[in-house]
BANU-409336 format. One record per residue (C-alpha): residue in three letters; x, y, z; residue number from 1. Coordinates in steps of 0.05 Angstrom, whole numbers, plus 5000, padded with zeros to 4 digits. Layout:
<residuo=ALA	x=X	y=Y	z=Z	num=NUM> .
...
***
This chain:
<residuo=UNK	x=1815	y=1569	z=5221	num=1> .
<residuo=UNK	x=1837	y=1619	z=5169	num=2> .
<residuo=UNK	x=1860	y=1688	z=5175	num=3> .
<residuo=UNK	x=1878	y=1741	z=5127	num=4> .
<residuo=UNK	x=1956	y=1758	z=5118	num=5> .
<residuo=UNK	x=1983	y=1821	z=5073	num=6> .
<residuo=UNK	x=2011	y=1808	z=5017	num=7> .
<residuo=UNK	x=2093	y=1834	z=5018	num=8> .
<residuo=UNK	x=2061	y=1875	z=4959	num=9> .
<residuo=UNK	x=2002	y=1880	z=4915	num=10> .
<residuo=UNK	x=1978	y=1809	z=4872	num=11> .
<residuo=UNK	x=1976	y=1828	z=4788	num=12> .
<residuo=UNK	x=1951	y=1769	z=4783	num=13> .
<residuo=UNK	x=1886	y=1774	z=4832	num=14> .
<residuo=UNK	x=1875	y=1841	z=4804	num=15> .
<residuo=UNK	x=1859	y=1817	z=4737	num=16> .
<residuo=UNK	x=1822	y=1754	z=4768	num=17> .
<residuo=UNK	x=1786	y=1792	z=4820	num=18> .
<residuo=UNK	x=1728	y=1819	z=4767	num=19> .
<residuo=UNK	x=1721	y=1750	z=4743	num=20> .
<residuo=UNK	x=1713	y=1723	z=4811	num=21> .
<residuo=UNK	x=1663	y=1774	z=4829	num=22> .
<residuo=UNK	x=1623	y=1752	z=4762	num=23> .
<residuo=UNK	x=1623	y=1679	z=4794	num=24> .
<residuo=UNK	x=1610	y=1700	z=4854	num=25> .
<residuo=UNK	x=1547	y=1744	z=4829	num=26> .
<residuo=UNK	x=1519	y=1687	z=4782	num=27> .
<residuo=UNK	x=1520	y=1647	z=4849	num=28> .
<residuo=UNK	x=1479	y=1691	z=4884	num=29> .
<residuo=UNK	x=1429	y=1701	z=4825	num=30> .
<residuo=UNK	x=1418	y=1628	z=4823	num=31> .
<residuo=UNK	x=1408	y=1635	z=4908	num=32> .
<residuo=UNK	x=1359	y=1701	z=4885	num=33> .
<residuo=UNK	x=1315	y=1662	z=4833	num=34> .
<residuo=UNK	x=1306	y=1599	z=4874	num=35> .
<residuo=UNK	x=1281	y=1643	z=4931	num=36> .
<residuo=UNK	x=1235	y=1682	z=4881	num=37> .
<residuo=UNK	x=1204	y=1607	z=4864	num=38> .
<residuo=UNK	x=1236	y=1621	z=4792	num=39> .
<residuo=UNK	x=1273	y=1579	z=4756	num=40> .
<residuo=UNK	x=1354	y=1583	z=4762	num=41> .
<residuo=UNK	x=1370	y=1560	z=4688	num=42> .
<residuo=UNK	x=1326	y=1609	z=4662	num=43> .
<residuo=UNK	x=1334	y=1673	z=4694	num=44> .
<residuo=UNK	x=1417	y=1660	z=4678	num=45> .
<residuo=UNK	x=1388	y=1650	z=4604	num=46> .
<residuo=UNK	x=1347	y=1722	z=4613	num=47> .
<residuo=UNK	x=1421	y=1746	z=4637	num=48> .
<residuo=UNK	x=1473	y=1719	z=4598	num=49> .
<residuo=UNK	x=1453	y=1685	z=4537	num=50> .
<residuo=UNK	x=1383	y=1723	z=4510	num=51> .
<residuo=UNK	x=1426	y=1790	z=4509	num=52> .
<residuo=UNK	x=1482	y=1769	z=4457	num=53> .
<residuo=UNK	x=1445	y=1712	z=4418	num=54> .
<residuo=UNK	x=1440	y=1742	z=4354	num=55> .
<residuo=UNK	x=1462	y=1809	z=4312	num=56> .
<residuo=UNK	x=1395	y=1852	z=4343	num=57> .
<residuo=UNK	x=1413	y=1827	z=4411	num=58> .
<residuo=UNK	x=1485	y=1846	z=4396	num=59> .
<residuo=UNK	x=1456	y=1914	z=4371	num=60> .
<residuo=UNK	x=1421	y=1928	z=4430	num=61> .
<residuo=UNK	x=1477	y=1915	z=4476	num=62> .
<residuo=UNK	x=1514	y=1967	z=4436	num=63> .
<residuo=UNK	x=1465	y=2016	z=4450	num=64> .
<residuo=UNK	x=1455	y=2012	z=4523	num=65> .
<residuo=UNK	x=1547	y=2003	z=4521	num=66> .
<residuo=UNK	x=1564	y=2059	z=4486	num=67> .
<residuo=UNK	x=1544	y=2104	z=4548	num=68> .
<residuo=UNK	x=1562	y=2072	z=4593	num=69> .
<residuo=UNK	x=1642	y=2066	z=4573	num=70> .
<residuo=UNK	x=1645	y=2139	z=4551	num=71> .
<residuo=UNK	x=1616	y=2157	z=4627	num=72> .
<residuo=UNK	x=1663	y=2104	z=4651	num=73> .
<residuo=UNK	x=1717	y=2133	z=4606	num=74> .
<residuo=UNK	x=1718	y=2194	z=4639	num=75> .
<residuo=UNK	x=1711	y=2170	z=4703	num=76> .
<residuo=UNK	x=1764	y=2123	z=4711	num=77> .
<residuo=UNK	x=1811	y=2191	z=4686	num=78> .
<residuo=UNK	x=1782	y=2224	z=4752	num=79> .
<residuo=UNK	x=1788	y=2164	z=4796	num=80> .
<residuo=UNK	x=1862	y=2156	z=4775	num=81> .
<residuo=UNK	x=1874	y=2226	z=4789	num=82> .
<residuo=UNK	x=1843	y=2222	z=4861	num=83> .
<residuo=UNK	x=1781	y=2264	z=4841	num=84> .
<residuo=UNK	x=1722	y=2233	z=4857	num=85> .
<residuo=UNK	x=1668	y=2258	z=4806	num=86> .
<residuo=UNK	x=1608	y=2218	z=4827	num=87> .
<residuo=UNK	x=1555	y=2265	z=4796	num=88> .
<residuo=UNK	x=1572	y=2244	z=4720	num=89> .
<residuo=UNK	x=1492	y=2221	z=4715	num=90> .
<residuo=UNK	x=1485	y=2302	z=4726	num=91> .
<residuo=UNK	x=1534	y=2316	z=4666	num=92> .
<residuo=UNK	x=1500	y=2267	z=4627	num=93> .
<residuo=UNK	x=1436	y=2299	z=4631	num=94> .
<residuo=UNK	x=1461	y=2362	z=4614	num=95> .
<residuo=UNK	x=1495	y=2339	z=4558	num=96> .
<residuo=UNK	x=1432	y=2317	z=4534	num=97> .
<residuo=UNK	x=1389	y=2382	z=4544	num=98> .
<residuo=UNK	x=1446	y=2416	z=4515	num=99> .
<residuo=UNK	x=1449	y=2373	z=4449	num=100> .
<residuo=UNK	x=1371	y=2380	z=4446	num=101> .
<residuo=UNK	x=1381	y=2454	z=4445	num=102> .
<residuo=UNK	x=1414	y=2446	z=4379	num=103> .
<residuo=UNK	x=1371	y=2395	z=4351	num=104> .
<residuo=UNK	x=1313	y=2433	z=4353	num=105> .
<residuo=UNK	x=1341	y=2484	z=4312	num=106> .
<residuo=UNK	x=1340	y=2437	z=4256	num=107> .
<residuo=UNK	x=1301	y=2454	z=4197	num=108> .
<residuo=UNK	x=1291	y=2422	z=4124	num=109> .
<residuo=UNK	x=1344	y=2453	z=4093	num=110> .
<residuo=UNK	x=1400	y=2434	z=4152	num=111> .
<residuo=UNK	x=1455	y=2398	z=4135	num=112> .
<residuo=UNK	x=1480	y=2320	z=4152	num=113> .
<residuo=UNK	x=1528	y=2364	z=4192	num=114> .
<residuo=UNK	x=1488	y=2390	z=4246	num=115> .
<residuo=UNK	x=1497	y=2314	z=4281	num=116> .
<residuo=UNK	x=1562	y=2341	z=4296	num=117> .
<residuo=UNK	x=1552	y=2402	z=4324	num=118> .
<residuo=UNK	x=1491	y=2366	z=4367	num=119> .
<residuo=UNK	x=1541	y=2330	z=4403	num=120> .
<residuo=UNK	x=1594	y=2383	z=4402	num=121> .
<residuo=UNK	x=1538	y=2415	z=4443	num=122> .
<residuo=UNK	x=1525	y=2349	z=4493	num=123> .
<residuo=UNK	x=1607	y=2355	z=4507	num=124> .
<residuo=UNK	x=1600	y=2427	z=4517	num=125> .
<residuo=UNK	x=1539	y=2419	z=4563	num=126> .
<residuo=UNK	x=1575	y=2364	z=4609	num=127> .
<residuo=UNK	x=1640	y=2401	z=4615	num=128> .
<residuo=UNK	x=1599	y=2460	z=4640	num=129> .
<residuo=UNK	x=1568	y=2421	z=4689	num=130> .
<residuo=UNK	x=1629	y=2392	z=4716	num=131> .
<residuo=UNK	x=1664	y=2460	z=4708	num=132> .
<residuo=UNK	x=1616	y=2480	z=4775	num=133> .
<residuo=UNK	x=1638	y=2418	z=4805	num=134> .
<residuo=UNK	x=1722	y=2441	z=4786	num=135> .
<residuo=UNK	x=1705	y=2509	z=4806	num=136> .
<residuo=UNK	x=1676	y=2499	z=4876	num=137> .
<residuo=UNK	x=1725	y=2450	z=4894	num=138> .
<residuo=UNK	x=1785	y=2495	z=4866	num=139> .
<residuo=UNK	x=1760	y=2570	z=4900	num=140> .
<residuo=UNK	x=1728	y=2542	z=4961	num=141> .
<residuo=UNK	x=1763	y=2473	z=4971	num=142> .
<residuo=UNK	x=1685	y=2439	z=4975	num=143> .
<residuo=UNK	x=1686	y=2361	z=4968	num=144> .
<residuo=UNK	x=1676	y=2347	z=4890	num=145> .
<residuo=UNK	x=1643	y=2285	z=4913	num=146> .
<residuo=UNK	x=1583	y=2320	z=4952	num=147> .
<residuo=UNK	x=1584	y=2376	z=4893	num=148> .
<residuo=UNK	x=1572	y=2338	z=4839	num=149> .
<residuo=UNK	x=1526	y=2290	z=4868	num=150> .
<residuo=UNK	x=1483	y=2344	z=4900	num=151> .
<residuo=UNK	x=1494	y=2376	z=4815	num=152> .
<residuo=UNK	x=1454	y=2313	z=4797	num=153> .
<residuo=UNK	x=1391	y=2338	z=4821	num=154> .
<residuo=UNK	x=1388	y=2408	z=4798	num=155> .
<residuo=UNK	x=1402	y=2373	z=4738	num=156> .
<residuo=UNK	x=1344	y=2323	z=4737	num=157> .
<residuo=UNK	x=1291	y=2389	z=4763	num=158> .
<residuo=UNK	x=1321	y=2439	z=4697	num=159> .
<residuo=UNK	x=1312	y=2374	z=4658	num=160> .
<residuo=UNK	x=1241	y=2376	z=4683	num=161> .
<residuo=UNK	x=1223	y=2445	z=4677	num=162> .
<residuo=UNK	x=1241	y=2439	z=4600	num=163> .
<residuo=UNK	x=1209	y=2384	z=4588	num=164> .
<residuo=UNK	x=1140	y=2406	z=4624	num=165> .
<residuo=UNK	x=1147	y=2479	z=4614	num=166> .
<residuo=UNK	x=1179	y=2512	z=4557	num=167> .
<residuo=UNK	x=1205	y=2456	z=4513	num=168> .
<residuo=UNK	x=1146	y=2425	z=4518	num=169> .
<residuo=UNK	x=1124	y=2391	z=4446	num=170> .
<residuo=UNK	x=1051	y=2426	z=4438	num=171> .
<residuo=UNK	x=1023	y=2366	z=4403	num=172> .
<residuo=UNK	x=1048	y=2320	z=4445	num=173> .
<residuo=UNK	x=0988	y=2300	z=4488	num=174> .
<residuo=UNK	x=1013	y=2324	z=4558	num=175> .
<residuo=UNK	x=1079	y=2282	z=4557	num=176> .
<residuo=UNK	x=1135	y=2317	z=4587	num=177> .
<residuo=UNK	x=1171	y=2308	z=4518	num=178> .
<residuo=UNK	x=1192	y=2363	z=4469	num=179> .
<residuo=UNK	x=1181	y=2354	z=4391	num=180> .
<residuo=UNK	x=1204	y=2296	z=4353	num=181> .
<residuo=UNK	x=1272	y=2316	z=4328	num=182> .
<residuo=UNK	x=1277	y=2310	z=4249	num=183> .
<residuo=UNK	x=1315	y=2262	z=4213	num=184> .
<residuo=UNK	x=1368	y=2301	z=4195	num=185> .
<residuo=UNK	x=1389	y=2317	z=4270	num=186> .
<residuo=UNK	x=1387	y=2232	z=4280	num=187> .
<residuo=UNK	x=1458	y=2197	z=4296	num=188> .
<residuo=UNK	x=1473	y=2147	z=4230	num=189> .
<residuo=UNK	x=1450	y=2076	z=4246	num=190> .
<residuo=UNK	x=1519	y=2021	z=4227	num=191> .
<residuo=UNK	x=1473	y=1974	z=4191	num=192> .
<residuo=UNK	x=1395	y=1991	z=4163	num=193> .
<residuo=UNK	x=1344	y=1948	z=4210	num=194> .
<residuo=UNK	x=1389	y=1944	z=4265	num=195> .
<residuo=UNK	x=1390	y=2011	z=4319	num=196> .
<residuo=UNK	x=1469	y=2007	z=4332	num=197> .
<residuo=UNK	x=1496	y=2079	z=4309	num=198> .
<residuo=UNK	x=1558	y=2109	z=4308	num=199> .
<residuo=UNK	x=1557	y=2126	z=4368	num=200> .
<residuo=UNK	x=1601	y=2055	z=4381	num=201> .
<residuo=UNK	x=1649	y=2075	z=4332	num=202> .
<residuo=UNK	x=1653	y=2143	z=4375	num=203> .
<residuo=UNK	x=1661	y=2108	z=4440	num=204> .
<residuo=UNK	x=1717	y=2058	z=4410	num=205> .
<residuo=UNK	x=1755	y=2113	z=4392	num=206> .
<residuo=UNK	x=1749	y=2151	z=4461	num=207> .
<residuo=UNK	x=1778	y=2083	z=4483	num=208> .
<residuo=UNK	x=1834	y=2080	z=4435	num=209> .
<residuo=UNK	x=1849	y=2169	z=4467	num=210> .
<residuo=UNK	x=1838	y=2163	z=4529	num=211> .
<residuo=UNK	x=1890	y=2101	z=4531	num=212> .
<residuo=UNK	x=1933	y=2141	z=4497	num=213> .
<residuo=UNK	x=1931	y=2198	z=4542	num=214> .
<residuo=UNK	x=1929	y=2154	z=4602	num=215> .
<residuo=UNK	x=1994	y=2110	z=4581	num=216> .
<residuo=UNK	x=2034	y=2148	z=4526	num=217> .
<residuo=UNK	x=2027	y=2227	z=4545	num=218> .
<residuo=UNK	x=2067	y=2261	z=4604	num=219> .
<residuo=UNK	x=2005	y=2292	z=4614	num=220> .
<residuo=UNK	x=1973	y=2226	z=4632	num=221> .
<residuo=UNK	x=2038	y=2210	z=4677	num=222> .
<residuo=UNK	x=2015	y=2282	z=4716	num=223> .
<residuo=UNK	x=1955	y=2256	z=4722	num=224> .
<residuo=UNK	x=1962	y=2184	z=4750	num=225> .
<residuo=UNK	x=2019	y=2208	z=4803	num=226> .
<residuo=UNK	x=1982	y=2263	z=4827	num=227> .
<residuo=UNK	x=1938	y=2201	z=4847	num=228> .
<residuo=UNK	x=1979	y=2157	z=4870	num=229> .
<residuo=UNK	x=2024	y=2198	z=4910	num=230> .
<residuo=UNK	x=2004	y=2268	z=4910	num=231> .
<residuo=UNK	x=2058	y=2291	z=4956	num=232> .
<residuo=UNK	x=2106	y=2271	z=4901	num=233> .
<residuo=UNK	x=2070	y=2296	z=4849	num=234> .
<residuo=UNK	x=2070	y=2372	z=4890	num=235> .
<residuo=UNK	x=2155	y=2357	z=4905	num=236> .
<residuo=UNK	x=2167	y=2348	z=4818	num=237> .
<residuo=UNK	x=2122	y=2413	z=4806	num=238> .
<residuo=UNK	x=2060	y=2376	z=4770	num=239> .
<residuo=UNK	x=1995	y=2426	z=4783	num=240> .
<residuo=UNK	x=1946	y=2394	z=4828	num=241> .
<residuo=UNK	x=1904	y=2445	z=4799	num=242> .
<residuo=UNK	x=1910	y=2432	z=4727	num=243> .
<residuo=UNK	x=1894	y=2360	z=4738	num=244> .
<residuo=UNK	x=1842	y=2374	z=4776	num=245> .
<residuo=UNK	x=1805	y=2410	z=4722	num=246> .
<residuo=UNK	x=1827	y=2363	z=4662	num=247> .
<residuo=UNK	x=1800	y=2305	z=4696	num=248> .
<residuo=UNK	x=1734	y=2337	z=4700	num=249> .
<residuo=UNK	x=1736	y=2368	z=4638	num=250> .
<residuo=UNK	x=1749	y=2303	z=4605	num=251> .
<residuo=UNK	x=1696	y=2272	z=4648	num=252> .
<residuo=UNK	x=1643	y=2322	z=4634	num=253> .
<residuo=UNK	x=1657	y=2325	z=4572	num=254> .
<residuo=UNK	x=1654	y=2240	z=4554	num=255> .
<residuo=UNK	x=1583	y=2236	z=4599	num=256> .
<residuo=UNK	x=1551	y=2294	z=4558	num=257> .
<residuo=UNK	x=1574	y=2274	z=4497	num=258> .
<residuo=UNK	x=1540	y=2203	z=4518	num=259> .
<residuo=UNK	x=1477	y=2245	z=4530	num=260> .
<residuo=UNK	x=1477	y=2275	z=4466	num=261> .
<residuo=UNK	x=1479	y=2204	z=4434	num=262> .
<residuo=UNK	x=1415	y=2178	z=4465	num=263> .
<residuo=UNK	x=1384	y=2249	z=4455	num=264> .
<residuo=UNK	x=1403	y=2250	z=4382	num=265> .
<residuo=UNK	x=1401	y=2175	z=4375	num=266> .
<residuo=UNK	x=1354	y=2121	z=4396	num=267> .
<residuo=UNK	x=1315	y=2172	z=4437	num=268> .
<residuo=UNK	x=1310	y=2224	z=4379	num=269> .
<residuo=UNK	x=1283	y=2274	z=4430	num=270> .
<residuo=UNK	x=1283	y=2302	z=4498	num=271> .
<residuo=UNK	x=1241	y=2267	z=4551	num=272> .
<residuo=UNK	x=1222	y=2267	z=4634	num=273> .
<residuo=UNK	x=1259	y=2193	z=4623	num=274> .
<residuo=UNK	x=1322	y=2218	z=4607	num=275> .
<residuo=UNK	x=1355	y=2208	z=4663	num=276> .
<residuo=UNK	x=1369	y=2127	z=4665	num=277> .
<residuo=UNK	x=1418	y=2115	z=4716	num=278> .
<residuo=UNK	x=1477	y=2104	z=4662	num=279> .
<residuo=UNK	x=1519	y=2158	z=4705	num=280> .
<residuo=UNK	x=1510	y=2121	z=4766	num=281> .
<residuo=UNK	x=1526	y=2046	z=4740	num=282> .
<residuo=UNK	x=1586	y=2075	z=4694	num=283> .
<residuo=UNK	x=1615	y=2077	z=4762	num=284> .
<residuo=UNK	x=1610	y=1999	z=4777	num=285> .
<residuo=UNK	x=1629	y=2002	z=4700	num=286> .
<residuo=UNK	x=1697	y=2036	z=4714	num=287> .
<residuo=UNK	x=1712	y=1996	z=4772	num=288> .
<residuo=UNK	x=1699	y=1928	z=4745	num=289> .
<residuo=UNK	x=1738	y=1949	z=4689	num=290> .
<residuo=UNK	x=1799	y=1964	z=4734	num=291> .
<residuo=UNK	x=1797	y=2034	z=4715	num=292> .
<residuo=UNK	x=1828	y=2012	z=4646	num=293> .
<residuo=UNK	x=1796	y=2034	z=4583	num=294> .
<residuo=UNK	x=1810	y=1966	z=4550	num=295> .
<residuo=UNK	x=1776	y=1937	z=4613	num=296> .
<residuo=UNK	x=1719	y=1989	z=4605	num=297> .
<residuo=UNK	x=1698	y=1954	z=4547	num=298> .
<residuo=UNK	x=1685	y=1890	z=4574	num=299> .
<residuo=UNK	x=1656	y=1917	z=4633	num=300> .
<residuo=UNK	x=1606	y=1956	z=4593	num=301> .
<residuo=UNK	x=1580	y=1909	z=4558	num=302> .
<residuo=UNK	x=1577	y=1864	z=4621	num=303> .
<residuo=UNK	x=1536	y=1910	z=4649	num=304> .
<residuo=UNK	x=1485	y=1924	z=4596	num=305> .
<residuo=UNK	x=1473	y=1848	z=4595	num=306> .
<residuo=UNK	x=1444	y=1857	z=4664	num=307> .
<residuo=UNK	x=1407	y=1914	z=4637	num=308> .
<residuo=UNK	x=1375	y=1880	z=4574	num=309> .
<residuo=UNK	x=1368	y=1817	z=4623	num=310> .
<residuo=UNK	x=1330	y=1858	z=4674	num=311> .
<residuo=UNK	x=1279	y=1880	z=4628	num=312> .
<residuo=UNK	x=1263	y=1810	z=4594	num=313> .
<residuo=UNK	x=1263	y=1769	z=4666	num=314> .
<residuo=UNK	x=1209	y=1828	z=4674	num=315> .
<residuo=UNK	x=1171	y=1818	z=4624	num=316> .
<residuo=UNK	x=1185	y=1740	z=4616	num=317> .
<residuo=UNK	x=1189	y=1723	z=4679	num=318> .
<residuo=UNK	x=1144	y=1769	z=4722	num=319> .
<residuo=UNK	x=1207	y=1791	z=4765	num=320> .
<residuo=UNK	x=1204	y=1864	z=4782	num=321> .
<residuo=UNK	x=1243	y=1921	z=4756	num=322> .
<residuo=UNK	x=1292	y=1924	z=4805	num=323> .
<residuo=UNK	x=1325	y=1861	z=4795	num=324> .
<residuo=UNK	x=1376	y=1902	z=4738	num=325> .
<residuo=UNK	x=1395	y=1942	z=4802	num=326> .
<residuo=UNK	x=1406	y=1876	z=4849	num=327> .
<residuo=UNK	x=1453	y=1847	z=4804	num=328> .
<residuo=UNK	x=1487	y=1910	z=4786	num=329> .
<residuo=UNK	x=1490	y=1912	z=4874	num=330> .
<residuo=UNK	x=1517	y=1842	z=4874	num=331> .
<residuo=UNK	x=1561	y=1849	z=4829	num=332> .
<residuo=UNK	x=1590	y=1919	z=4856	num=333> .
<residuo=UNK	x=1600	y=1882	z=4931	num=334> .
<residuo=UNK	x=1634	y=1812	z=4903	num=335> .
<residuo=UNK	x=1683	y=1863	z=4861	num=336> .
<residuo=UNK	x=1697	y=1901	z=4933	num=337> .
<residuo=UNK	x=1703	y=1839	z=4967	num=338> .
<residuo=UNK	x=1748	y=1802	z=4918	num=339> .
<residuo=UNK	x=1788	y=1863	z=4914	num=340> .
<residuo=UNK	x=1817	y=1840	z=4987	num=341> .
<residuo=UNK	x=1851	y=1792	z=4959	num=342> .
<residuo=UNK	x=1899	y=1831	z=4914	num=343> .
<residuo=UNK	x=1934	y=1857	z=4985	num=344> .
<residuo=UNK	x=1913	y=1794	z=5035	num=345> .
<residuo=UNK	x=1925	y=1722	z=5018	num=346> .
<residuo=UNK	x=1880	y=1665	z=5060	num=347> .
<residuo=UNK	x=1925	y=1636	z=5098	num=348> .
<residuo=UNK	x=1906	y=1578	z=5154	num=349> .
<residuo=UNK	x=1912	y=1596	z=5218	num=350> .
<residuo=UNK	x=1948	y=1549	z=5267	num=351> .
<residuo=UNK	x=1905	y=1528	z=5337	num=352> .
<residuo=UNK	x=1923	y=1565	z=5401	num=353> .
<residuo=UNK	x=1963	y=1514	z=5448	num=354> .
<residuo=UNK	x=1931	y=1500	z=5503	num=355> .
<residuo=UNK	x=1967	y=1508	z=5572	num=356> .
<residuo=UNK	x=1976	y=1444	z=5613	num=357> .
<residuo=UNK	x=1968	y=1407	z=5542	num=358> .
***
């Protein structure tokens, strides 16, 4: 028999191997899901893990769908540290997006390269103002940040909806719930010509590179992560529970709508009913897989939009249905939780019972 037994303290080393082992333990269960299906194994892990990073487009596209994902993840794993538990960031996002819109159609001829930078200067503004409700609310009125900015997430998706049917609505655009085509001018640069990588990455790499920095190297970090961690001790050395409250979802808000103004502004290149693709709600299996590290973050994201590029060619190669991105995301998500027991239990056996008169 085997039992669990607490650890005398907390395993280092199963924390870093516990994200690995839920990856095993997910590709395990894929090859369980395919064979069921009547698909083959071999290939479906091809869809998954090798068609996604075979070449420079593949590598391309993996950027695109990553770049989101860690800056939402950025920003989350800032909250999560600080024991605020913003789960609405898809809300943020979508506002960040509606808000860099706003700018982009402004654009005429004569605007300048420039105006990229004020588009997303408007996605972080529209995020942080979203989340602002969220720091508000739970700062006046104590409400749980968690039901706030989840509940956020759907007045989010219906304004997103009135634009895009009512006001904003592109006139030539055949009914679509899409506003106009935004010009070239408003467009994020592309890296490399042919490929649809922007700079966006470079953006999200250097988020990475801050928010480590402010996480590890500022005292304002330390507030942060021991108002956390102990916030008893954090209120007995005079840190504001307040202030870190609000600069975890500012920084939050502000990292998911700037990652809506980069699709808006970038391989979108306008403002649709679609918006809204669930990167808000997987950047938080993102940050967790990731350890709630930005270096982590990294690898997580791009983890993660291997199972998003996979999902959509076992789809359309394989006849599986859509929501096979979301089952792995699922698996994944569980084997993380469950291999995170073992960073404070160790299997040990368990010795027999003796029986009396034995």
């Amino acid at each position: 028999m085997l039992k669990l037994e607490a650890r005398p303290q907390p395993s280092q080393a199963m924390s870093i191997a516990s994200p690995l082992i839920a990856l095993a333990v997910t590709v395990v269960f894929g090859v369980l899901l395919f064979l069921m299906l009547g698909k083959d194994p071999l290939q479906g892990l091809r869809m998954f893990f090798f068609e996604p990073v075979k070449n420079a487009y593949s590598w391309s596209e993996i950027a695109i769908k990553a770049t989101p994902l860690a800056l939402i993840a950025l920003g989350l794993s800032v909250c999560y540290r600080s024991n605020v538990w913003n789960i609405g960031a898809e809300g943020q996002y979508v506002l960040g997006a509606i808000f860099a819109s706003g700018v982009a159609m402004q654009a005429s001829a004569d605007s300048s390269r420039w105006i990229v930078v004020a588009i997303l200067a408007a996605g972080i503004v529209g995020g942080m103002v979203w989340a602002g409700i969220v720091a508000l609310l739970r700062d006046r009125f104590n409400a749980s940040e968690i039901l706030v900015s989840l509940m956020l997430v759907y007045v989010a998706d219906l304004l997103l909806a009135y634009l895009v049917y009512g006001p904003w609505k592109d006139p030539k655009g055949y009914n679509f719930p899409q506003t106009i085509t935004f010009l070239a001018v408003t467009k994020v640069p592309r890296l490399v010509d042919g490929l649809r990588a922007n700079v966006g990455v470079l953006v999200a790499l250097a988020a990475v590179l801050g928010t480590w920095a402010l996480l590890f190297r500022t005292y304002a970090g330390f507030q942060l992560q021991v108002g956390g961690l102990a916030p008893a001790a954090a209120r007995y050395a005079g840190f504001s529970s307040r202030g870190a409250l609000w600069l975890a979802l500012m920084m939050s808000g502000g990292l998911a709508g700037l990652a809506g103004g980069l699709e808006a502004a970038g391989p979108l290149g306008q403002l649709t009913s679609n918006m809204p693709a669930g990167y808000g709600f997987a950047a938080i299996i993102v940050a967790f897989v990731g350890r709630l590290n930005p270096v982590g973050v990294v690898f997580s994201a791009i983890l993660m939009s291997m199972f998003y590029i996979g999902g959509e060619l076992a789809q359309s190669r394989m006849g599986l249905p859509k929501s096979i991105t979301g089952v792995f995301q699922g698996l994944l998500l569980f084997s993380l939780l469950a291999a995170d027991t073992l960073i404070h239990y160790r299997i040990r056996r368990a010795s027999a019972p003796t029986r009396k008169g034995a």
